[in-house]
C-alpha positions in Angstrom: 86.1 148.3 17.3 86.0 152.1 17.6 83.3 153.9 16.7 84.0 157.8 16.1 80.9 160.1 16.3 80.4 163.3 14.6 80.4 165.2 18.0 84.1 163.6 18.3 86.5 166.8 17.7 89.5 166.1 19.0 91.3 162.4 18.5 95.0 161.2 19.5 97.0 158.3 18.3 99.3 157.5 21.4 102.9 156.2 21.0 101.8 157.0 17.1 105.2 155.5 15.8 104.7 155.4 12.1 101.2 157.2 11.9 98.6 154.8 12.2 95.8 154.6 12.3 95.8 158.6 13.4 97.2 159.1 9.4 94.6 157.4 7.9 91.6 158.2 10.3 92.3 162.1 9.8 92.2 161.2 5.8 88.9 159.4 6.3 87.5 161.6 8.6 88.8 165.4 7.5 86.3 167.6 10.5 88.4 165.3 13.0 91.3 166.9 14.7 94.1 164.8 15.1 97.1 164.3 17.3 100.2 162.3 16.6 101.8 161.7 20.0 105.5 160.1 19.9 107.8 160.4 22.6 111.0 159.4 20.0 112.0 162.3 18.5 113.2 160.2 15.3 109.8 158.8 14.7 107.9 162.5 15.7 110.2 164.4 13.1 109.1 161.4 10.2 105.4 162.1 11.0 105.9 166.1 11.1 107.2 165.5 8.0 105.2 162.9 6.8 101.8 165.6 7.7 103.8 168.6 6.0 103.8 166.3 2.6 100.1 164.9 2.9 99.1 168.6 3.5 95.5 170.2 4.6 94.7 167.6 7.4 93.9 168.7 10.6 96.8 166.6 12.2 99.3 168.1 15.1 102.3 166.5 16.1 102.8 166.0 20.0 106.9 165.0 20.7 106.2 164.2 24.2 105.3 160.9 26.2 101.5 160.1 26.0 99.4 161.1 28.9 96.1 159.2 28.3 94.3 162.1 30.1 95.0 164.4 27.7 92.8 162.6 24.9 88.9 163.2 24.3 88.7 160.4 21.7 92.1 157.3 21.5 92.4 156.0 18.5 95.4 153.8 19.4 97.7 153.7 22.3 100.3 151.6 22.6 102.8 151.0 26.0 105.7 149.8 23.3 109.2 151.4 24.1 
């Protein structure tokens, strides 16, 4: 289980797909800055969308391949293709 601290600023959901848990952790936790990073362009433009209707979170978009270095905090990562 995850534990997320307040000191925690920055989070990323890798190989985000359809948002989650990066969606609903940035919902539950609005200080948290969150990053939604999907190297399929189909699925990045749903969750650019998806954040433009939700609106006010502190969620960015990343259409790019996850680079696990490039996280403080993962919330999820996953290797699926």
């Amino acid at each position: 289980m995850l534990t997320l601290e307040s000191a925690d600023m920055d989070a990323y959901d890798l190989g985000s797909g359809s948002g989650l848990p990066g969606i609903v952790v940035a919902i539950a936790m609005p200080s948290l800055r969150v990053g939604l990073v999907e190297a399929r362009s189909r699925r990045a433009g749903f969750l650019e969308l998806a954040v433009e209707r939700l609106g006010g979170l502190s969620i960015l978009v990343h259409a790019a391949s996850p680079r696990r270095s490039e996280a403080d905090t993962v919330l999820a990562a996953s290797d699926e293709t």
